[in-house]
C-alpha positions as CSV (number, residue, x, y, z in Angstrom):
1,X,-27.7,43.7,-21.4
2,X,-26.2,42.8,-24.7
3,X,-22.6,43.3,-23.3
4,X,-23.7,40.9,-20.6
5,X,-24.5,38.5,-23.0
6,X,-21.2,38.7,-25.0
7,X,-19.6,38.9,-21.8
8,X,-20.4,35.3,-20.8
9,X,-20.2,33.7,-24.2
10,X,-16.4,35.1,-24.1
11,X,-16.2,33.3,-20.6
12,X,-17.8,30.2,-21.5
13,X,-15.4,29.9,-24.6
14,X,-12.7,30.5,-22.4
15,X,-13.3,27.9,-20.5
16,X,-14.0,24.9,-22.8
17,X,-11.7,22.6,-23.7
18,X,-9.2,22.8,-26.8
19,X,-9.7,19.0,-28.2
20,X,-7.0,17.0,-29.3
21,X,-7.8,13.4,-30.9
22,X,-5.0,11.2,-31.4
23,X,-6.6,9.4,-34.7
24,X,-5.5,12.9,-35.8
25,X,-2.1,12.5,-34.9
26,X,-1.6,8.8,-37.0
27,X,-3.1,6.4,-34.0
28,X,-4.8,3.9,-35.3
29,X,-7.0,1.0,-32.7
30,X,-6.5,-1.9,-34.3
31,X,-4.4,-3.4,-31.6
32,X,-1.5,-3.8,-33.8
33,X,-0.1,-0.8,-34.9
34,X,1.9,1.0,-32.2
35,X,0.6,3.9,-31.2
36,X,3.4,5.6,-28.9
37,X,4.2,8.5,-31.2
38,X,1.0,9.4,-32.2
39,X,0.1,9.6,-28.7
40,X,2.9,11.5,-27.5
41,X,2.4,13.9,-30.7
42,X,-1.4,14.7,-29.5
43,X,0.1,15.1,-25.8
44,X,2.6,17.4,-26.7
45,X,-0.2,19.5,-28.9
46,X,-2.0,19.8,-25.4
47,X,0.5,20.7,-23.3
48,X,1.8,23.6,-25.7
49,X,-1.5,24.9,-26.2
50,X,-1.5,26.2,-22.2
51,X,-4.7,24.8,-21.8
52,X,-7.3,23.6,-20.5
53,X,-7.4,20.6,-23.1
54,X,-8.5,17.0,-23.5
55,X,-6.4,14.4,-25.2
56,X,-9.2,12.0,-26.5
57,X,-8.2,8.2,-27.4
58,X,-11.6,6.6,-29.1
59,X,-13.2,3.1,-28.7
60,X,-10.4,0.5,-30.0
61,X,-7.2,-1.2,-28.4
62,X,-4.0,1.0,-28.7
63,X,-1.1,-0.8,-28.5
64,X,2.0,1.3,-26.9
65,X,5.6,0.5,-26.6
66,X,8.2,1.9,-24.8
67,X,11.7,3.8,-26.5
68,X,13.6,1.8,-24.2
69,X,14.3,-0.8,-21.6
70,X,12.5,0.3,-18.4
71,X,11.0,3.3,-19.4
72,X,7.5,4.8,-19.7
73,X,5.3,4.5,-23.0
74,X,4.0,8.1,-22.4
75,X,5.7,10.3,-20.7
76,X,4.1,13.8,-19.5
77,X,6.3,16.6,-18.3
78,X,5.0,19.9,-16.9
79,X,1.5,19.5,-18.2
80,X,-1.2,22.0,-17.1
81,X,-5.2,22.1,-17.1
82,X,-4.7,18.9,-19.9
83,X,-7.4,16.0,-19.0
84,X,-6.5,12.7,-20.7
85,X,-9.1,10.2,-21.6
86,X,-11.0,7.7,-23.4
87,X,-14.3,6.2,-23.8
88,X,-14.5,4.2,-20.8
89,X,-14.5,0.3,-21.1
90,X,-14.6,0.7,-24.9
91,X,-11.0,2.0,-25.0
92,X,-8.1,-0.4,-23.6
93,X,-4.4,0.8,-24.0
94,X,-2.5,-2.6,-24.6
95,X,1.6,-2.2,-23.3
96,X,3.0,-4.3,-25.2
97,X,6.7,-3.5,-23.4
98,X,6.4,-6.0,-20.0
99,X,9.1,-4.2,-18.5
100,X,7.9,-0.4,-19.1
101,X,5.5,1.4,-17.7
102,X,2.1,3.3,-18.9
103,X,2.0,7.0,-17.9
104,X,4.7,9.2,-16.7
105,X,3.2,12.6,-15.4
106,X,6.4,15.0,-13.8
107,X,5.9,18.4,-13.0
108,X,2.0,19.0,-14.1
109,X,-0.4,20.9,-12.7
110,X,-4.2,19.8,-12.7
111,X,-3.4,16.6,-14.8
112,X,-6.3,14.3,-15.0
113,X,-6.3,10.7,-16.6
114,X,-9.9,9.2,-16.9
115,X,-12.2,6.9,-18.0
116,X,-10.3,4.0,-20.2
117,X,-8.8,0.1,-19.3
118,X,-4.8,-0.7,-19.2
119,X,-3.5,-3.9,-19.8
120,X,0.0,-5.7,-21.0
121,X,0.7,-8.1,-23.9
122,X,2.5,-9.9,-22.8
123,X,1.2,-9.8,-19.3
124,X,4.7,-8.7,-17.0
125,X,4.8,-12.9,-14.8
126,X,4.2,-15.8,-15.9
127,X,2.5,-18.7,-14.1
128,X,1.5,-22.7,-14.3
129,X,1.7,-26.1,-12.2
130,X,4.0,-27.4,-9.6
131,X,5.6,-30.8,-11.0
132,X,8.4,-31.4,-8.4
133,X,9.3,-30.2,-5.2
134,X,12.6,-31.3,-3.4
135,X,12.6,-29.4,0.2
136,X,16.3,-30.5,1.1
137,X,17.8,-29.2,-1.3
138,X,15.7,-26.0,-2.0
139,X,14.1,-26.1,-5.4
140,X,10.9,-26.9,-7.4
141,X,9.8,-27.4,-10.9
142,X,7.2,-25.5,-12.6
143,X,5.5,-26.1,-16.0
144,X,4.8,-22.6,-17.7
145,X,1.7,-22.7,-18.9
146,X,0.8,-22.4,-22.4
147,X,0.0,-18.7,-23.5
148,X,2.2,-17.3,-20.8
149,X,6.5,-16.1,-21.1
150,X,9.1,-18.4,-20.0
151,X,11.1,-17.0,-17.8
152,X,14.0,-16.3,-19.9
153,X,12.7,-13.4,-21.2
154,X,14.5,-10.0,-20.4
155,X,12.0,-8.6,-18.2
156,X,12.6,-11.4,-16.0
157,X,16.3,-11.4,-16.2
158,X,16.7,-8.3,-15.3
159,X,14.1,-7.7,-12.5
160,X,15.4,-5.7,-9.2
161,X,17.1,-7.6,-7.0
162,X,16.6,-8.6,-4.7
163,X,12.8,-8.3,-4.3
164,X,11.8,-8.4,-7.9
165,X,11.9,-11.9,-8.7
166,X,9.7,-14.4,-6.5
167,X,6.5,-16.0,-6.4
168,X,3.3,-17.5,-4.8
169,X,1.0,-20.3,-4.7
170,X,-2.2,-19.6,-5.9
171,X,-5.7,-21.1,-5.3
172,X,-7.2,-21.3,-8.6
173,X,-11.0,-21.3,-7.5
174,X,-10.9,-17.9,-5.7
175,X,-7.2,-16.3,-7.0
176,X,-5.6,-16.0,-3.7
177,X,-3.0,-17.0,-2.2
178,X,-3.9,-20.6,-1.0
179,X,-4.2,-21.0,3.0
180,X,-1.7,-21.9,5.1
181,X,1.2,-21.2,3.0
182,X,3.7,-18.8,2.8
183,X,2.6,-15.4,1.1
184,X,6.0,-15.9,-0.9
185,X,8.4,-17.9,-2.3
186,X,12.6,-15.7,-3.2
187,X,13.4,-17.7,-6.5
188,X,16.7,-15.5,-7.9
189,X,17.7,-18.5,-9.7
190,X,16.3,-20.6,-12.0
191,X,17.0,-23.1,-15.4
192,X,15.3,-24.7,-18.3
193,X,14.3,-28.7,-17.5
194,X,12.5,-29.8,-21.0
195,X,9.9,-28.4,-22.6
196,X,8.1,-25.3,-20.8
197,X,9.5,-27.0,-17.6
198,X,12.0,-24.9,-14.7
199,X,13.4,-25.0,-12.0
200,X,13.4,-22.6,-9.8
201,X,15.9,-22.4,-6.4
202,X,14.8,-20.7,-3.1
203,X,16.9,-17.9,-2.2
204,X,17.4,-18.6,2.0
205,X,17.1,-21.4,4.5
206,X,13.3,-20.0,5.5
207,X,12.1,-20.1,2.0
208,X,13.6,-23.2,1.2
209,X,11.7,-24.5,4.9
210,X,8.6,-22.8,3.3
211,X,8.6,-25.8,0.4
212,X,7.4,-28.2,2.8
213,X,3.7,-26.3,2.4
214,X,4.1,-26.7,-1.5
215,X,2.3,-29.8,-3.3
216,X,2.8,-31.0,-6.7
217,X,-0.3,-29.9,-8.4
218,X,-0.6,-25.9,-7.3
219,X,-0.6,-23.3,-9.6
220,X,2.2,-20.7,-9.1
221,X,2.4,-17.4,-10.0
222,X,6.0,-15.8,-10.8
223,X,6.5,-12.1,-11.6
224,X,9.4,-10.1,-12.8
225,X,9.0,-6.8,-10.7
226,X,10.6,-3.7,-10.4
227,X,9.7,-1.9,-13.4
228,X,7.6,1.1,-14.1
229,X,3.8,1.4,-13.0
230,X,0.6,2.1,-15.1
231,X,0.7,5.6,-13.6
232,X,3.3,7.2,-12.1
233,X,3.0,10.9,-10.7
234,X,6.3,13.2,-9.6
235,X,6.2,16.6,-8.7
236,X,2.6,17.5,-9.8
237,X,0.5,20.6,-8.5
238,X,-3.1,18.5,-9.2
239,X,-3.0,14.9,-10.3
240,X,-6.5,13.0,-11.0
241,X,-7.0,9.4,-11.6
242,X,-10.8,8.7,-12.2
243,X,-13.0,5.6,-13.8
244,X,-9.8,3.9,-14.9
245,X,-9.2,-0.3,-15.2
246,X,-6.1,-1.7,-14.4
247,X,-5.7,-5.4,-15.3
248,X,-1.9,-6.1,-14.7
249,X,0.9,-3.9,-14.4
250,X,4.9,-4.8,-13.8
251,X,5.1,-2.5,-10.8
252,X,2.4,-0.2,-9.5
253,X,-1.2,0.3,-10.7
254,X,-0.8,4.1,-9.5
255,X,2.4,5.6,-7.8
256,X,2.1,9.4,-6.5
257,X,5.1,10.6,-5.2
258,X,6.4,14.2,-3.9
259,X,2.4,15.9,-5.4
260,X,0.8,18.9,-3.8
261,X,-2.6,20.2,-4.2
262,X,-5.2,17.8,-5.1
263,X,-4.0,14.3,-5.5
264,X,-7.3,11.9,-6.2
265,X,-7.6,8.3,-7.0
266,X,-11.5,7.9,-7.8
267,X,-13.1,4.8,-9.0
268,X,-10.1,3.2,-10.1
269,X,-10.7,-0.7,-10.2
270,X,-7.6,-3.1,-10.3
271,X,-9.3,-6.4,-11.9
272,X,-8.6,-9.9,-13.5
273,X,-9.0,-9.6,-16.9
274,X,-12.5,-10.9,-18.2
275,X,-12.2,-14.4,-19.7
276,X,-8.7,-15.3,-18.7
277,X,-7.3,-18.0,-16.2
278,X,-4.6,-15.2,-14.6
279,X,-3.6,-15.7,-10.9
280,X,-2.4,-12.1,-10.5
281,X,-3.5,-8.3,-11.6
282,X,-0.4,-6.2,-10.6
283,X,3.5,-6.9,-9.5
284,X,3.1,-4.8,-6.8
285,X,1.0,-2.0,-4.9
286,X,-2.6,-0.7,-5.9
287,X,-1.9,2.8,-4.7
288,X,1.6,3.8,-3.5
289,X,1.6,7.3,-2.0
290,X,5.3,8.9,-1.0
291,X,6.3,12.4,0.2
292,X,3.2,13.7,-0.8
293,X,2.5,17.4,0.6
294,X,-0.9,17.0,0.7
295,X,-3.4,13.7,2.1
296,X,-4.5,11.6,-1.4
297,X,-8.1,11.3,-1.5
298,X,-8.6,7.7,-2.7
299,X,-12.4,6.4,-3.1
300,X,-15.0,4.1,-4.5
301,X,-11.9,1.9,-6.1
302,X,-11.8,-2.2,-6.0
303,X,-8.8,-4.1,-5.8
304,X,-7.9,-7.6,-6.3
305,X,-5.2,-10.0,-7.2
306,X,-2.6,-7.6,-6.3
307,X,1.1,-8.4,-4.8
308,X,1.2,-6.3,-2.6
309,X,-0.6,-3.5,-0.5
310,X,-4.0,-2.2,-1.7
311,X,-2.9,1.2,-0.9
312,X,0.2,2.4,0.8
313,X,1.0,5.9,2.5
314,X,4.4,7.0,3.6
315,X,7.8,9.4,3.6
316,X,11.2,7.5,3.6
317,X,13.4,9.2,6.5
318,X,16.5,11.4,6.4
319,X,19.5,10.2,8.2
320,X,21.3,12.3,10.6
321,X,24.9,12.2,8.6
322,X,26.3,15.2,11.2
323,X,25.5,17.2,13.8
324,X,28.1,20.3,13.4
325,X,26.1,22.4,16.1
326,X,23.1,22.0,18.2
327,X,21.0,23.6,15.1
328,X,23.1,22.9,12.3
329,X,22.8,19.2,10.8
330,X,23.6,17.5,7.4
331,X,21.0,14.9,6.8
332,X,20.9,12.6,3.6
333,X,18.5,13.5,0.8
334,X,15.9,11.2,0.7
335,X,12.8,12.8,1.1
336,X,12.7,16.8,0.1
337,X,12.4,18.9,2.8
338,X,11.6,22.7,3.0
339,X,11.6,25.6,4.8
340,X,8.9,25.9,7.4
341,X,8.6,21.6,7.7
342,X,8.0,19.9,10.4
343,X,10.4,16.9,11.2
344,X,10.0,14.4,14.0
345,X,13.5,13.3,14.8
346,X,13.2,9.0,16.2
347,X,15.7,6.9,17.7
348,X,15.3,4.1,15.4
349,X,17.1,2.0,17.8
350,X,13.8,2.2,20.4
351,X,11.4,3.6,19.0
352,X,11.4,6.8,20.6
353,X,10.2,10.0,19.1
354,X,13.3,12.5,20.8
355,X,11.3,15.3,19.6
356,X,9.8,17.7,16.9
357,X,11.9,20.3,15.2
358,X,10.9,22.9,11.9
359,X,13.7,23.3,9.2
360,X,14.2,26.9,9.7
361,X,16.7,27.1,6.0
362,X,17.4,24.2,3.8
363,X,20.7,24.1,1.1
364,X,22.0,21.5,-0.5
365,X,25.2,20.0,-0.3
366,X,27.1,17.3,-1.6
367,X,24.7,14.5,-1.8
368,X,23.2,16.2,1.4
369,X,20.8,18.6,2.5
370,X,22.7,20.9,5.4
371,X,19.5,22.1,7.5
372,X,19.2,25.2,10.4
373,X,16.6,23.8,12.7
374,X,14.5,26.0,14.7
375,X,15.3,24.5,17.9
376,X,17.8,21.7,19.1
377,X,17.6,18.0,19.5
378,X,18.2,16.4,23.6
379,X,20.5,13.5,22.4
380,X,20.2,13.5,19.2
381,X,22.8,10.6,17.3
382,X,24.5,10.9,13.9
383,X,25.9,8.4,11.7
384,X,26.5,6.6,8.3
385,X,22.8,5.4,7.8
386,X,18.9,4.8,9.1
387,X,20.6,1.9,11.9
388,X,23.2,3.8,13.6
389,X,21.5,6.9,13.4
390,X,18.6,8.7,14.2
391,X,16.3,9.5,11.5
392,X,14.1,12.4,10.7
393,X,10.4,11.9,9.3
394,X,8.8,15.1,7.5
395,X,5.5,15.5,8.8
396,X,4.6,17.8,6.0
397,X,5.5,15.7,3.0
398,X,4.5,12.0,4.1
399,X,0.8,12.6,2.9
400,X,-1.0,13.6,6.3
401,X,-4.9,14.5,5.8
402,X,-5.2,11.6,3.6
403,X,-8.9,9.9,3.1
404,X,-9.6,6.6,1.8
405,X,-13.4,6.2,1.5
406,X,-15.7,3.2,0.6
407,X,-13.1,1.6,-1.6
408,X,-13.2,-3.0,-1.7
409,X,-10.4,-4.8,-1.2
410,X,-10.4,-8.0,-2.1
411,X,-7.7,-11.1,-1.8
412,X,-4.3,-8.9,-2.3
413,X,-1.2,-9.9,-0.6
414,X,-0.1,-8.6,2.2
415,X,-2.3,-5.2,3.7
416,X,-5.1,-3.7,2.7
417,X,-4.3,-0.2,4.0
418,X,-0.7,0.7,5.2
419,X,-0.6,3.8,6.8
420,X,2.4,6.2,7.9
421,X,0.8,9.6,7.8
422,X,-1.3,11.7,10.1
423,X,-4.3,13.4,10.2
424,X,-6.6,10.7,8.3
425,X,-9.4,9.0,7.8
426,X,-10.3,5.3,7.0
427,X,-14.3,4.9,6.4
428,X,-16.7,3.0,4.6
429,X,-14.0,0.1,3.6
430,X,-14.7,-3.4,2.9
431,X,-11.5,-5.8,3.5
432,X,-12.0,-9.4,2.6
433,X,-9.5,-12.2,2.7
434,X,-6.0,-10.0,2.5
435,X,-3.0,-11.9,3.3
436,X,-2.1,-9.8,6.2
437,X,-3.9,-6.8,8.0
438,X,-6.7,-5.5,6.7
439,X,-5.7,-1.9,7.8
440,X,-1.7,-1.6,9.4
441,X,-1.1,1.8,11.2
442,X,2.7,1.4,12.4
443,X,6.6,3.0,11.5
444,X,8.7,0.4,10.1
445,X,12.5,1.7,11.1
446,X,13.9,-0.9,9.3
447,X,12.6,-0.8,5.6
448,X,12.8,2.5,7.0
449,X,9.6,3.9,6.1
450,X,7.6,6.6,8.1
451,X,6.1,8.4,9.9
452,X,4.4,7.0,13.4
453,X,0.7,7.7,12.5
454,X,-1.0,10.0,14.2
455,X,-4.7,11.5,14.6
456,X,-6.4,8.6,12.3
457,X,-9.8,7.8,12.7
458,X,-10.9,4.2,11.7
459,X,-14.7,4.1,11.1
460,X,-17.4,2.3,9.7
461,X,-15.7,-0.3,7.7
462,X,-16.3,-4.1,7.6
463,X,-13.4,-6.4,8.1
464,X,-14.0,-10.4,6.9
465,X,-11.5,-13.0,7.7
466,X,-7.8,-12.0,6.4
467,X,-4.3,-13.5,7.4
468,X,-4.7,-17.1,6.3
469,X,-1.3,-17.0,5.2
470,X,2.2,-17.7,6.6
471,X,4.1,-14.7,6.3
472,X,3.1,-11.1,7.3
473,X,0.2,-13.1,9.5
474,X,2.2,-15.2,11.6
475,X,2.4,-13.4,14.5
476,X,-1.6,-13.1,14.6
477,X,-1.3,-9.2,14.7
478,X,-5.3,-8.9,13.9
479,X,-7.3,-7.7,11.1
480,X,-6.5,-4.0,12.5
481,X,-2.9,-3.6,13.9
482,X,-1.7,-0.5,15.4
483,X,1.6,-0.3,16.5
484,X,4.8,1.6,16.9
485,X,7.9,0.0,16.1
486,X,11.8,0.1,16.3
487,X,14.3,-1.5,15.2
488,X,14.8,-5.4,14.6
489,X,10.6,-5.2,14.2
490,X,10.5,-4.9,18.1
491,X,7.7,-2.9,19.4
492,X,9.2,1.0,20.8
493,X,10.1,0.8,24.1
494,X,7.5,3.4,24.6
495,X,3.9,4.5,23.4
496,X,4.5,6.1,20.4
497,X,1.3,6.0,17.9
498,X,-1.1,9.1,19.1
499,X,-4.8,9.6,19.4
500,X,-6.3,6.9,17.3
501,X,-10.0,6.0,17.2
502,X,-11.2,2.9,16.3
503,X,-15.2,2.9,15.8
504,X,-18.8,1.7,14.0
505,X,-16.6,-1.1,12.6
506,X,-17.6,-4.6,11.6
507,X,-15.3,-7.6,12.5
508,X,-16.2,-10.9,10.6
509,X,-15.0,-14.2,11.2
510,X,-11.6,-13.1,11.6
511,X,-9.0,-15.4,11.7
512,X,-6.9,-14.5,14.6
513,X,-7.0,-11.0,17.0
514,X,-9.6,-8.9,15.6
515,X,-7.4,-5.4,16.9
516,X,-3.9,-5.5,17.9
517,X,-3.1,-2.3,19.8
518,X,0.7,-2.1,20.7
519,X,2.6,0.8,21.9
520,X,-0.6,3.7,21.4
521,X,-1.5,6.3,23.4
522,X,-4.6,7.8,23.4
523,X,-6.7,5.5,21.6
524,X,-10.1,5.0,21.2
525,X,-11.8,1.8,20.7
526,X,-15.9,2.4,20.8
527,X,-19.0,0.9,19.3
528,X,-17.3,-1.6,16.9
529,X,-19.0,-5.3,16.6
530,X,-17.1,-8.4,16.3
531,X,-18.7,-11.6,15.0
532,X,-17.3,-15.2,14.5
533,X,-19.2,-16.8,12.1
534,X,-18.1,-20.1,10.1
535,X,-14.8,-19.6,9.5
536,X,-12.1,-21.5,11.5
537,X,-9.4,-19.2,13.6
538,X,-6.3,-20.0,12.2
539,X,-4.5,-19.4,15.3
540,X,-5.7,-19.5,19.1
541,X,-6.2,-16.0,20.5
542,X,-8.5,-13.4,21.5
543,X,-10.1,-10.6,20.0
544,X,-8.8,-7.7,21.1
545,X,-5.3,-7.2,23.0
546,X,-3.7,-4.2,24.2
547,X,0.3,-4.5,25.3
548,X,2.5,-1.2,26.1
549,X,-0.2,1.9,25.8
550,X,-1.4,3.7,27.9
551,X,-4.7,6.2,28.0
552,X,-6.6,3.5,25.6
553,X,-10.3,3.2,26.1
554,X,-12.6,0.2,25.1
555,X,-16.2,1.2,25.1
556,X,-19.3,-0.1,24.2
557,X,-18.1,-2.6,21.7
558,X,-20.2,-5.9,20.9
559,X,-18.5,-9.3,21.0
560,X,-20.4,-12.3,19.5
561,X,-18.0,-15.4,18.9
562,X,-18.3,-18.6,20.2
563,X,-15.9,-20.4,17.7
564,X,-13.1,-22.9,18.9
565,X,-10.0,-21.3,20.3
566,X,-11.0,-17.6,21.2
567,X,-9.2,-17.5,24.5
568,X,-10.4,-14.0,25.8
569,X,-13.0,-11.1,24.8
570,X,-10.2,-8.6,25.3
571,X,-5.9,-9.6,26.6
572,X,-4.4,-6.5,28.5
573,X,-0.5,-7.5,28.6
574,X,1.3,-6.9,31.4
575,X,3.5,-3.7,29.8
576,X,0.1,-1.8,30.2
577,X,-0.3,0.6,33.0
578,X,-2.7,0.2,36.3
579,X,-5.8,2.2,36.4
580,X,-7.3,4.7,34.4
581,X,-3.8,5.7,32.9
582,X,-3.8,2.4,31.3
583,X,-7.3,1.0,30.0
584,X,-10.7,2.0,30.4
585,X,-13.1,-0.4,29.8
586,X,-16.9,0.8,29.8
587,X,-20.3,-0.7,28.4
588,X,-18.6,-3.5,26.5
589,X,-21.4,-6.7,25.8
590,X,-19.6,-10.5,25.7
591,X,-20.9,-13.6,24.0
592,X,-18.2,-16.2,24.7
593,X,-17.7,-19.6,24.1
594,X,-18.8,-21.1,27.9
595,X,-15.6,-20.8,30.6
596,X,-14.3,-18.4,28.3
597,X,-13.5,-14.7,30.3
598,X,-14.4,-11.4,28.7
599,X,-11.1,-10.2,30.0
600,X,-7.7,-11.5,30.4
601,X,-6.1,-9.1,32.5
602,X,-2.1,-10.3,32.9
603,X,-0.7,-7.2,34.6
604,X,0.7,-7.7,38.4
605,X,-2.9,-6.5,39.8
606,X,-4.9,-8.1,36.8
607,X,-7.9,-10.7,36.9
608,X,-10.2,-12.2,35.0
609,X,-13.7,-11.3,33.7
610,X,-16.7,-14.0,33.1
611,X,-18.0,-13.0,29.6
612,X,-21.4,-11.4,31.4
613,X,-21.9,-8.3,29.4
614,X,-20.8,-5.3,31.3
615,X,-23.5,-3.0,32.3
């Protein structure tokens, strides 16, 4: 018995923590005294001990800098079992580098980062009111406001080009993008007037068009992005992101690229600072998840202000460079592929998935990776890059098996969920008021960015409103848009996005097409409800449409809006095949506004439906 005892004290020991505070490596929360070395100092005690070990920050304000232009204030490299944390909302780390990131994590195995707020001083854009706008020849004045940078400091100097230096006009009640006008404004250029006046000068003819929707008066947000993230994951084996605030950011809030294992994001909230007028949180995505091995679990977060996606899922492509046999081809190194993987190989140029191969050896060469597929390619095109060639997307490193669960997203630009990945699931959302889709499941050859999604299930989230903006809603693609996509930013000449199921969701006053479904087959679209409330469409159309898919079922979904200018319950396009083989449509309930049909059916054979509810 006794040795039974000692037995699990010696276990228990072994598995506590080693504790590291960094007051006890010279950090000091007075939120002036920069803490970068003492941090680093209590990080690199951690990591040497072999863990497991927490790095504990204290209630205070840390203030961290970065060595250099562009880098990271903390960087972690091959880390294991070390938890960093703080005490919640009581600790803030203040990055007082606008151009550098927070947290670097490369190589680490079952890193977690928890419970504490990150915000910049000086916040990474600046913002203030529209005094002049001259549309012909493609400029506008803007008065900086007082406690924010001019725009001749560094960080916005030298933001990327050429996406890293533009803007948007912001409504000030609610911090969104104001209706009706463009989600943003290209400004490369820009000079001092007088005072904390500038000018800034639109970078092409369709931005300089977009001025006609700007009035003197609006607050405008610029940002200077292309920098770092607050947390930025490479390579890790186990990464965890829990109970953390992000107020701004120069990139990112989290970026997890090339991780195995477990990769969470849990109860992360992206917010407006408390008792401050800012018109943006971060420069760019919430989550940004690429070549992942293994599906991010992302849940219970909140997101506003950001601009760009809430959360964004993908693998870049490798270009076919060479074929030098039927099985032996030099592709370009963009996205790590290994042995065993599974790459779908897509003429870009159509759309079309040419088939599914497994990398039977990988070696590099050159700036290259020479590959011995498994099995050869009908047709297969090489070339210089992702336009004249086909391109290969890795199936097993573009974070299939993801799960985003009951997370808010509230007012970003652009989507709420981008998806490029397999094998997911999207449930218990809320998506209110995002610039364009609320969830986007489609390839997009020309960034190029991949995967065509596959085996994701879209269930029991709410949608409100969205795409009041010009921009990534003009083309009224819906609060849910599926689609697969070639290039140009045609729709694939053939049905391409597999075995998606659409169901238990809530549609709300949406401002255009509830669901877009282009180029699916096999999809599944049951027991959703869509309700048009008080808002205005912003565009005439219906609520659902279906164009080029085949094997698509509608079912049992409830329609309920009577508002001015829904044209149709359901639009099947003419692309769509006859029959079974085309739509089903089964136990669907219609409450249209009077003369309006429940189905538009354009196809040769096609008619129209009165709204009766189908029994």
């Amino acid at each position: 018995m006794l040795n039974a005892v000692v037995g699990l004290t010696l276990t228990l020991a072994a598995a506590s923590p080693k504790v590291f505070y960094v007051r006890d490596f010279g950090a000091i929360a007075d939120g002036r005294t920069d803490c970068r070395d003492a941090v680093l100092a209590a990080i690199a005690a951690a990591t040497a001990s072999g863990g497991p070990a927490h790095v504990v920050f204290g209630e205070g304000v840390y203030r961290l800098t970065a060595s250099g232009r562009q880098g990271y204030c903390l960087p972690i490299s091959q880390a294991s079992n070390v938890t960093i944390r703080g005490a919640g909302r009581r600790t803030l780390l203040s990055i007082a580098s606008p151009d550098a990131g927070a947290f670097l994590v490369t190589q680490g195995r079952n890193v977690t980062l928890r419970d504490f707020t990150v915000d910049y001083d000086p916040v990474p854009f600046t913002q203030g009111l529209i005094r002049q706008v001259n549309v012909a020849e493609g400029w506008f004045d803007l008065e900086i406001a007082d406690g924010y940078t001019t725009p001749d400091a560094a960080n916005f100097l030298n933001a990327a080009e050429p996406y890293g230096k533009w803007g948007m006009i912001i409504d000030p009640e609610v911090r969104r993008i104001r209706a009706g006008t463009p989600d943003h404004y290209m400004t490369p250029r820009w000079e001092r007037r007088e005072g904390r006046v500038w000018r800034f000068y639109t970078a092409e003819e369709h931005y300089r068009l977009g001025l006609r929707h700007m009035r003197i008066g609006d607050r405008y947000v610029h940002l200077a992005r292309g920098y770092g993230g607050v947390f930025l994951a490479q390579g890790c084996d186990g990464i965890a992101i829990e109970n953390v605030t992000v107020h701004s950011s120069p990139g990112l809030a989290v970026g997890l690229v090339g991780n195995k294992g477990v990769i969470r994001v849990r109860k992360m909230e992206v917010r407006f600072a408390p008792g401050t007028d800012r018109l943006l949180t971060t420069n760019a995505d919430g989550v940004h998840c690429q070549q992942n091995r293994s599906g991010p679990i992302i849940e219970g977060c909140y997101f506003e202000g950001m601009a760009d996606d809430a959360i964004n899922i993908y693998a870049p492509p490798n270009t076919l460079l060479e074929k030098r046999a039927e099985t032996e081809w030099l592709v370009s190194p963009n996205c790590m592929i290994l042995p065993g993987d599974r790459l779908i190989v897509l003429d870009p140029k159509t759309g079309v998935v040419r088939g599914t191969v497994r990398a039977a050896a990988v070696a590099p060469e050159g700036r290259a990776f020479r590959l011995t597929l498994d099995s050869g390619v009908a047709g297969a095109v090489a070339g210089p890059d992702h336009r004249s060639a086909d391109t290969l997307y890795n199936l097993d490193a573009c974070g299939a098996g993801f799960r985003i669960l009951r997370n808010t997203m509230n007012g970003n630009r652009r989507y709420g969920c981008l998806i490029r990945a397999g094998d997911g699931l999207i449930e218990g959302n809320v998506f209110t008021d995002t610039t364009g889709a609320g969830v986007t499941l489609i390839n997009e050859p020309d960034w190029p960015e991949g995967p065509i999604p596959w085996s994701v299930t879209v269930r029991n989230n709410r949608f409100v409103r969205g795409g009041a903006c010009l921009g990534y809603a003009d083309g009224g693609h819906g609060a849910l848009y599926a689609r697969a996509a070639r290039l140009g930013h045609g729709l694939a000449d053939e049905p391409a996005l597999r075995n998606i199921t659409i169901e238990g969701n809530s549609f709300e006053d949406c401002l255009g097409p509830a669901v877009y479904v282009s180029a699916a087959v096999g999809l599944t679209l049951r027991n959703n409800r869509f309700v048009g409330l008080d808002a205005p469409l912003a565009r005439t159309s219906p609520v659902m449409i279906v164009e080029r898919s085949r094997n698509v079922r509608v079912e049992r979904n409830k329609v309920q809006d009577r508002r001015q200018g829904v044209i149709a319950g359901l639009v099947i396009m003419p692309d769509v095949p006859a029959g079974e083989d085309g739509v089903v449509i089964r136990g669907n309930r219609m409450e249209l506004p009077e003369g309006v049909p429940a189905l538009m059916d354009r196809r040769p054979t096609g008619t129209e439906q009165t709204s009766r509810p189908e029994r």
